[in-house]
N, C-alpha and C positions, 0 to 999 in steps of 0.2 A: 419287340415290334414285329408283326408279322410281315412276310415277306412278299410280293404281290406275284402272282399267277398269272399265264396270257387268257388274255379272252379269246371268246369266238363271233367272229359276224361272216355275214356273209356279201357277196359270192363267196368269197376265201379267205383264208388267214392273212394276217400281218403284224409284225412286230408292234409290242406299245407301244401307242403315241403318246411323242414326250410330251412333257410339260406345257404349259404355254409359253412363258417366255422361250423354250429350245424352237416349237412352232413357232412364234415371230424369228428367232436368228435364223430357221431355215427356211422361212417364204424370202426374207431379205434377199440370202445365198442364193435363190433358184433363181429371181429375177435380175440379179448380178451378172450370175454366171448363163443367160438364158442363148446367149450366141453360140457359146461351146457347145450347147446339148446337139447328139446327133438322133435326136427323137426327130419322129413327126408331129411332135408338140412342141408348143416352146410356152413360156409362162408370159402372158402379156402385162401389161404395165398397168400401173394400180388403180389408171380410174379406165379402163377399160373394161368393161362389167363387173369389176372388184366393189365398187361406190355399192352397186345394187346387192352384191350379195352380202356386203357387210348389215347394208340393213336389215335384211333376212337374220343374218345370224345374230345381230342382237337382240331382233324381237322373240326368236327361238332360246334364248337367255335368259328374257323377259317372261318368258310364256305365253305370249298374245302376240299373233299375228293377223288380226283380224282388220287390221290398218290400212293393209297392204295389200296390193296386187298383184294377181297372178295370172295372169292374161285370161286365159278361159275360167280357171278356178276364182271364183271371189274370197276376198278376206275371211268373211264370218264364217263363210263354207269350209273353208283352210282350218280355221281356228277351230271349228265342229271334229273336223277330224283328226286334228293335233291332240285333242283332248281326247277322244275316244281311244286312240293308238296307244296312250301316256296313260292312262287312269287306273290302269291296275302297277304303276312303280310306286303304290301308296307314297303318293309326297314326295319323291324323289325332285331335285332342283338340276338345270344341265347347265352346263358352259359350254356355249359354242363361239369357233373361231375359225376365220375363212382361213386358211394354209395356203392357196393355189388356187388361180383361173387358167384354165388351160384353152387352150385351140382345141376342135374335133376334129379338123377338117374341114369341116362347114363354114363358110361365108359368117353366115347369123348365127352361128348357133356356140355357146360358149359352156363349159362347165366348172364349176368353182367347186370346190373340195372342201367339207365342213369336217371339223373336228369338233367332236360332242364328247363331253365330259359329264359323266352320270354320277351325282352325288346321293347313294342311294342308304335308304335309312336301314339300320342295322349293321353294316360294315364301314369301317376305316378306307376300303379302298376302292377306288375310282372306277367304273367302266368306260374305258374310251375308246373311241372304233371312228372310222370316215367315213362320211355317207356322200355323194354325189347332190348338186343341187343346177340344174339346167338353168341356162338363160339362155333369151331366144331375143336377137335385137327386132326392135319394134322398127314401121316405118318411117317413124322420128326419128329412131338411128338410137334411140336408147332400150338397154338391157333390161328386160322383163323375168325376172325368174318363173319358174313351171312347179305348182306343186306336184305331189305324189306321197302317199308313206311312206316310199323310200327316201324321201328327202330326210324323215325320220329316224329308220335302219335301212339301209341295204338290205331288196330280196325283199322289204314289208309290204305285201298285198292289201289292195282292199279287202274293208269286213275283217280282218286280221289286226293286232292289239300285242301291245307287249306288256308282260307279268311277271315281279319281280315277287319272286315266293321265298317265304323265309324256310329257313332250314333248320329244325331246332336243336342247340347241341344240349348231350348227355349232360345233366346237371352234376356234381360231384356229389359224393356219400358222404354223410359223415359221419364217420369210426369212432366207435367205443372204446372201453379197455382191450386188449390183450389184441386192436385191430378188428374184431368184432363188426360188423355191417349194422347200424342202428337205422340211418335213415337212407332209404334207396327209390329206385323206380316200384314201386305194386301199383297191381290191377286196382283202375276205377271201375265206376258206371256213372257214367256223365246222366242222369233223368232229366228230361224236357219234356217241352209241349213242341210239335212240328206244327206250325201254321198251315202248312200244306197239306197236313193231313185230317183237318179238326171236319172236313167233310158234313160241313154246315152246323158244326155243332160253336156254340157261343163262347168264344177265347178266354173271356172272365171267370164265366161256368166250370171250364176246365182245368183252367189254373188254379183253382181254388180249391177242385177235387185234389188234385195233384199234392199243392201243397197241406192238405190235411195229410196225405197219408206220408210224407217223409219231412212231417212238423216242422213247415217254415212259414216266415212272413204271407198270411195269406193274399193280403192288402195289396203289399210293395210287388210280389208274383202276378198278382192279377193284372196291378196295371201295364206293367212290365212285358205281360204278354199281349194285353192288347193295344200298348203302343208300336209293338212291334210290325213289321212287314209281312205281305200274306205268303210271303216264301220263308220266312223266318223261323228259326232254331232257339229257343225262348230258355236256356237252361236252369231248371229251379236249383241244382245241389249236386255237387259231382260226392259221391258215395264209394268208402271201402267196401270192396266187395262182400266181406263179411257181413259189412250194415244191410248192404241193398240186398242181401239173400235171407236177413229179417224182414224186409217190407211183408205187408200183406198181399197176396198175388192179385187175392180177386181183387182189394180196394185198387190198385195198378193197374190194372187189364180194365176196367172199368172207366177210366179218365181216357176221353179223346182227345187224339193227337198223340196220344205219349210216344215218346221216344228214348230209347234207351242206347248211347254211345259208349262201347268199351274203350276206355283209354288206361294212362300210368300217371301215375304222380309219385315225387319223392315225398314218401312218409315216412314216419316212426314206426316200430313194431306192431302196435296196437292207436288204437282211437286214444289221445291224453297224453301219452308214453314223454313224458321230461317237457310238456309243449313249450310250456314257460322257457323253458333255457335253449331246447334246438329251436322255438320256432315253426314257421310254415313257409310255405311259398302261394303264390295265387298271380293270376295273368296280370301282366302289365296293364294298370289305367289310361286313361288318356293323360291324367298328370303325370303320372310317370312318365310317360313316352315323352314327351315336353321338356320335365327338367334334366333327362337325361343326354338331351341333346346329340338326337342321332345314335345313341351307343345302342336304346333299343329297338327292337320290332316290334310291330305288331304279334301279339300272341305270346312275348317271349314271357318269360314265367322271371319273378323277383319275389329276394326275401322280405316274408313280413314277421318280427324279430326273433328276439337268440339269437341264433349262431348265421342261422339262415339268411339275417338281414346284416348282421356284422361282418361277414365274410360273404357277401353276395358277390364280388365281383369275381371274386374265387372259386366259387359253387357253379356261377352261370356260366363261365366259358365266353365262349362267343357264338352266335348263331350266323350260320352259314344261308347266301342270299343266292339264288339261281332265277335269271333272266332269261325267259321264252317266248318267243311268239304264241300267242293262242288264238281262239276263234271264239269269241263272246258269241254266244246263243240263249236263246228260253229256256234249255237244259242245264244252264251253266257255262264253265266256260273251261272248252276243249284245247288241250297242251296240241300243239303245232306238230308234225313230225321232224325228225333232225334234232341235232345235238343242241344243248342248250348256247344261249348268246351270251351269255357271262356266268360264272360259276365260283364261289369262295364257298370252299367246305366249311362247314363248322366244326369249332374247335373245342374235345368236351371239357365241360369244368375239370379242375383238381379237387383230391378231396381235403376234409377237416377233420383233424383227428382230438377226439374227449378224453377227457378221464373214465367218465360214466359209466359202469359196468350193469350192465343190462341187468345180470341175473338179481343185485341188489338193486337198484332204480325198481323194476317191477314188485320184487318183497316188498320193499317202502310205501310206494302205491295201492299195492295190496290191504297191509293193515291201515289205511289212511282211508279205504276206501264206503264204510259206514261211518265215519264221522261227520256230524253235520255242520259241526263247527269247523270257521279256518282252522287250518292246519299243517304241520312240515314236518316231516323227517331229511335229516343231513348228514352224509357221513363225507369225512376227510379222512387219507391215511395220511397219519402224522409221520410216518418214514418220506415221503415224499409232497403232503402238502393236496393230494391230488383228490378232486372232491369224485367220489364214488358214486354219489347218490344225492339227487336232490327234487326230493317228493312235496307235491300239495294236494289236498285231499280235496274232494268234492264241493265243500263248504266253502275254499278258498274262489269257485267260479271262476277259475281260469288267473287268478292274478297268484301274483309271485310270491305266497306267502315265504317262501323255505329262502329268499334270497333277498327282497325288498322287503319285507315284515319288520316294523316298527315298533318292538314290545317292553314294557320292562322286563326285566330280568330275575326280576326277585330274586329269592335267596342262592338259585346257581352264580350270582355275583359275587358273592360272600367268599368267593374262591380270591376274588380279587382284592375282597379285604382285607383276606387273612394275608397273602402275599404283601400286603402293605403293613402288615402287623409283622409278619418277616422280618421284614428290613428294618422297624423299627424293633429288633434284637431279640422278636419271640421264636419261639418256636414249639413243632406238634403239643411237645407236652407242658409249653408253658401252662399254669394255674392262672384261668380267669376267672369271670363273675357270671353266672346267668340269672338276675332275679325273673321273676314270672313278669313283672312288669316294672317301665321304666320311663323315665320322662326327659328328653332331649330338644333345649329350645320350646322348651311349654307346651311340646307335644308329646302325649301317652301311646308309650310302643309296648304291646305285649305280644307274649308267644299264642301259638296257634291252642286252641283248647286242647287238641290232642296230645301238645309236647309232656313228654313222659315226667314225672315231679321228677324221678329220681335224678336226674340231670337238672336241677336246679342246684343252686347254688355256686359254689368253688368246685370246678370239673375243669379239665383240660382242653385247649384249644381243640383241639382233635374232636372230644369229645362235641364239642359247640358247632363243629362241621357237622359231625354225624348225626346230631339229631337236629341241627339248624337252628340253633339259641338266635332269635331275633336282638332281645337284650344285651347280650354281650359284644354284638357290632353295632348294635346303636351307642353302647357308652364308648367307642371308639369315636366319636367325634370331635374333642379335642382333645385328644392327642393324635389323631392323622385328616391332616389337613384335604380340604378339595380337591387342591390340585395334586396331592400325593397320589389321591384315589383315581385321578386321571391319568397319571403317570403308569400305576401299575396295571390298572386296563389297558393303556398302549403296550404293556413290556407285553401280552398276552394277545394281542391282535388287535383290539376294540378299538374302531376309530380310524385302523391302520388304510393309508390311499394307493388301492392297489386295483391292477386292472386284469379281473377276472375272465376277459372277451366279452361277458354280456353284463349286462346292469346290477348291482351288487349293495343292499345297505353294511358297511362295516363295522353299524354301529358308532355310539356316539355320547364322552361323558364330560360337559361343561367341566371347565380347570374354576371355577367359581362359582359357588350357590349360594345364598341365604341361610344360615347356620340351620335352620326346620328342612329345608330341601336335600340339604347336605348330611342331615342326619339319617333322613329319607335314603338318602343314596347308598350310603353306608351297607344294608340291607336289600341293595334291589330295587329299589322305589324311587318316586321322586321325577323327575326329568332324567333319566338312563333310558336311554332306549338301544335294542341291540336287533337283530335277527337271528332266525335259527342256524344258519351260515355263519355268522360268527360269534356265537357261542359251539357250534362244532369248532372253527378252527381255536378258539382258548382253550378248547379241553385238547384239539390236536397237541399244541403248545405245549401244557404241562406234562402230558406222553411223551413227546421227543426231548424234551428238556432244553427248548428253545423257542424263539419266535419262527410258530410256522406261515408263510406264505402261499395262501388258497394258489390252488393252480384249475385249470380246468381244463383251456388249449391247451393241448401239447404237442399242436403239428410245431416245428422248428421254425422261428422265422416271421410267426404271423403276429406276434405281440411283440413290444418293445421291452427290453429286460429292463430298463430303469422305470419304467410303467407299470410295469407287473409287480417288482419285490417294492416300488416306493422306499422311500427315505429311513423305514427303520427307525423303532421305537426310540427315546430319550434318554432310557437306562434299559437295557436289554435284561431280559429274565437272565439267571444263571443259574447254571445243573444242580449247584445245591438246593435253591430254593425249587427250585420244580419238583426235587425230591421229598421234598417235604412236604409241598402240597399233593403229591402222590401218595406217601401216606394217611394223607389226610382224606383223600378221598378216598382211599380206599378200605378206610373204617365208617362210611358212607353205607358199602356194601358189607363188611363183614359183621356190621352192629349197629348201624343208623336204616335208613329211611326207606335203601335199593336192596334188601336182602335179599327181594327178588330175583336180582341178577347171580347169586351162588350157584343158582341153576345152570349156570354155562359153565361149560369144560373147556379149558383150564380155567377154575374157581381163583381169579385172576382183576379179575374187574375195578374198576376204581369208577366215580359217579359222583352227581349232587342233584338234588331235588331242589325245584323249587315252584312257588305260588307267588303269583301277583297278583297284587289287589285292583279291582279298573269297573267304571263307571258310578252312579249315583245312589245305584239300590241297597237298601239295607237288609240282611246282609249284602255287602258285594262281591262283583258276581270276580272268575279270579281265572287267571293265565296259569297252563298247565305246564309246566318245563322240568324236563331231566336232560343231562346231559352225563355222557358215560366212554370209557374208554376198554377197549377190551380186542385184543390179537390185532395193533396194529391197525385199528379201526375207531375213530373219534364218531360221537353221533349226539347230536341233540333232536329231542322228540317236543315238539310244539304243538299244544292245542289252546285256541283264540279262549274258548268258553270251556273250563274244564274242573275237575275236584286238585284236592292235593295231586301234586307230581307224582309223588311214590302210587299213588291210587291212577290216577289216567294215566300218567306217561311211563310208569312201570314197567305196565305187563306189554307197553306197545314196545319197549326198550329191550325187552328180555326177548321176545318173538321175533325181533332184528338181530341180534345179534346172534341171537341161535340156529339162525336161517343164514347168517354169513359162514358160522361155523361150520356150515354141514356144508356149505356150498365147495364146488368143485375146486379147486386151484391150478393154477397155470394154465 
């Protein structure tokens, strides 16, 4: 909880005013003890002009005092300048409370002491100060109060206004691998249209120049600027500086009005850089300011999602609120001189710390960057779980391929089959079956035309990896049941409910099918759906020789640890079988599908291809996946519309990993 600070009013200083209920027990006390005081005041008795300024003070509670009377001052006239004084505490609400009517010395003339409490939007804590309020007895014999804007603050002249200006605090960074700076304050350039400057030229006309040249809504801009006011700041598009030093000069110098404001925004490294998982920020709405109930300001800047929106209260800090008198003019409006009237610094955010290592995130985006189809690259390091990289390529249009992506699996599943052929007491070199073609529940499963003859027949498990025998895991259907094949997808991640910080598919494999679905699944098909997130962390999995746990937070503290690791598969892989399935993949690369990958040093690698079959066209069209491990680096390569694996996700697999290997360490 923050701790609260003195304010400032004027004439002079004085301690915080307590509370209200301490204000009622010390107006009690004063008028108690009113015979003891050796003042030239003494506190008179409660309906002795107390009756009149309580009314005052509830209507100034209220915010209308236009009721009321003010001997010379009228109501409306009161209320006209209550509001003018008030209108820049955006929405601020006061409690006021009479504390004291005192004697002046004057026959007629009495003053009652107001205690104003400022409930001011943006901060948790109070501004409260005494302002003085006159009463002057009428010839009836009753107390008339006197306005003033000092009835308001102490010291508030005419033509003079109080303005409660927000302070914006330092949003927090948040850190990459190794502490690394990913997202921070860089230079904008805020682009608009100035109303005041368009110098008779047509607000529509301009906004429309404008938005052709930095490619936005030209519609929603135009009307936008000319509903606006003729002193009005119409902003089309705040721009990294690198973009808006692409704009065309002359198409810009050409649009009247324009205006151009340097500001910062917390960005990413580049324009796309991980958006999906960090996120953005953008100004508070009017909905926002609403449902947040006071906590924001006007202007304050919120996450909109990743990381940014899941740890927003963390990022944003608090923003600091300084109250001054000013001088509203046709110029705008002029700060007072003297020290501010109330003052709460703002406090900056903390930061958020990733896995994400920058130098691999951009490689990833890089080779993802001509593809037109969705698409993900994702790597985990299966020593720690911790997601490295997680790329979607241009075709994805901003959604979450590499993290919510809902694909079969095809034959990279077949890892999961064989692990269930494991347990049912095979192993790499047991002797199976691959014919070319096969029939399971009255449906015809064959290999892919390319599959090599020489691997038909009686070859070994291993073998059936390495070149991907569809046949031989489809005659696994009765002997490993549905729910077996759901079992050993959980021992490898699939399915598992864990809380990554931002949104996450873990995949997903029905413990029951219809013996044709189930044959289907067998092979990758069927109702299997997985993402490229977790088929990196099953291939993490069988690298570390255990159930790995995606991690991505890693500041301490900000995820819940039974949230994160969840409940933990129903039979847990075990070292020997991970070895085995190591093996097995990794005559994938030294004589199946990935020979590709031999290219990398240490000629090390372990991998599985695969192809899914998806939509109505004949041929159909097919999901491109490999998935591969190699120094300590789990990675699946994902493309929506693609050829065989080995053929699209290959060469993109081998180019990644080749580019982790040269990259720098520590």
């Amino acid at each position: 909880m923050r701790t609260d600070q003195s304010s400032a009013s004027r004439p002079a200083p004085r301690p915080p005013a307590p509370r209200p209920a301490a204000r009622r027990a010390a107006a009690l006390s004063l008028a108690l003890s009113a015979g003891l005081l050796a003042s030239g005041c003494s506190a008179l008795a409660a309906d002795d002009g107390r009756e009149s300024a309580e009314r005052v003070a509830a209507a100034l509670t209220a915010g209308s005092v236009e009721d009321l009377g003010f001997g010379a001052v009228a109501g409306p006239s009161a209320q006209q300048q209550y509001e003018e004084a008030t209108a820049g505490l955006g929405g601020a609400t006061a409690s006021v409370e009479v504390t004291a009517v005192e004697d002046t010395g004057q026959e007629d003339r009495r003053e009652a002491t107001l205690a104003w409490s400022w409930d001011l939007p943006g901060t948790d804590r109070e501004w409260a100060y005494d302002a003085v309020l006159p009463l002057v007895r009428s010839e009836g014999g009753e107390w008339v109060p006197e306005w003033s804007a000092g009835v308001v603050q102490p010291g508030l002249e005419e033509g003079e206004a109080l303005r409660a200006r927000t302070v914006a605090a330092d949003r927090g960074d948040i850190l990459g691998a190794d502490g690394e700076t990913l997202v921070t304050e860089r230079p904008i350039r805020r682009v608009g249209i100035d109303r005041s400057q368009l110098d008779g030229a047509d607000p529509g006309a301009a906004a429309r120049r404008l938005a052709a040249a930095v490619d936005i809504d030209a519609d929603a801009y135009a009307e936008a600027v000319e509903q606006a006011g003729p002193e009005a700041f119409v902003e089309a598009v705040p721009l990294r500086l690198e973009d808006f030093r692409e704009l065309d000069a002359q198409q810009m110098e050409a649009v009247p009005g324009l205006l151009v404001v340097e500001d910062e925004l917390p960005l990413a490294p580049s324009r796309g850089f991980a958006a999906d998982l960090l996120g953005g920020v953008s100004t508070a709405t009017a909905e926002d300011l609403e449902a947040s109930g006071g906590d924001l300001a006007t202007g304050a800047l919120v996450g909109r999602g990743g990381v940014q929106e899941r740890f927003d209260d963390r990022l944003r800090g608090a923003s600091g609120v300084v109250v001054e008198e000013v001088v509203p003019g046709g110029d705008g409006v002029q700060a007072s001189s003297g020290e501010p009237l109330f003052e709460v610094p703002a406090e900056a955010g903390e930061p958020v710390t990733v896995s994400l290592d920058r130098g691999l995130q951009s490689t990833a985006e890089e080779l993802l960057a001509g593809i037109e189809s969705p698409s993900a690259i994702v790597a985990v390091r299966p020593s720690t779980g911790e997601v490295v990289a997680s790329a979607n390529g241009p075709g994805s249009e901003g959604y979450s391929t590499a993290l919510l992506g809902q694909y079969a699996p095809g034959s990279t599943f077949k890892v999961v089959t064989a692990l269930s052929m494991l347990r049912e007491g095979d192993t790499p070199g047991t002797e199976v079956q691959c014919p070319p073609s096969t029939t399971a529940a009255g449906v015809r499963v064959a290999n892919v035309e390319s599959y090599p003859p020489e691997f038909t027949g009686s070859i070994t498990l291993t073998e059936a990896i390495a070149h991907s025998c569809n046949t031989t895991f489809v005659d696994q259907h009765e002997r490993i049941s549905q729910a077996e094949l759901a079992t050993a997808a959980g021992s490898l991640g699939i399915g598992a409910d864990t809380d990554l910080g931002v949104p996450a598919f873990p995949g997903t494999v029905p413990a029951e099918e219809d013996p044709a679905q189930h044959a289907a699944a067998l092979f990758g098909q069927g109702r299997t759906l997985v993402s490229p997130l977790a088929m990196a962390n099953l291939t993490a999995s069988v690298a570390a020789g255990e159930l790995v746990t995606p991690r991505l937070v890693t500041t301490e503290g900000l995820l819940d640890d039974a949230a994160t690791t969840g409940p933990g598969p129903a039979e847990p892989l075990t070292g020997p079988e991970a070895e085995q399935l190591r093996t097995m993949m990794r005559a994938v690369v030294s004589s199946g599908h990935l020979e590709v990958l031999q290219e990398l040093e240490p000629d090390t690698a372990i991998g599985k291809t695969g192809t899914a079959e998806f939509g109505d066209e004949d041929p159909p069209r097919t999901h491109s996946w490999v998935i591969a491990e190699h120094e300590d680096l789990a990675v699946a390569v994902f493309v929506e519309d693609g050829d065989l694996g080995s053929i699209t996700g290959g060469p993109l697999m081998r180019d990644f990993l080749a580019a982790a290997s040269e990259a720098p360490t520590g």
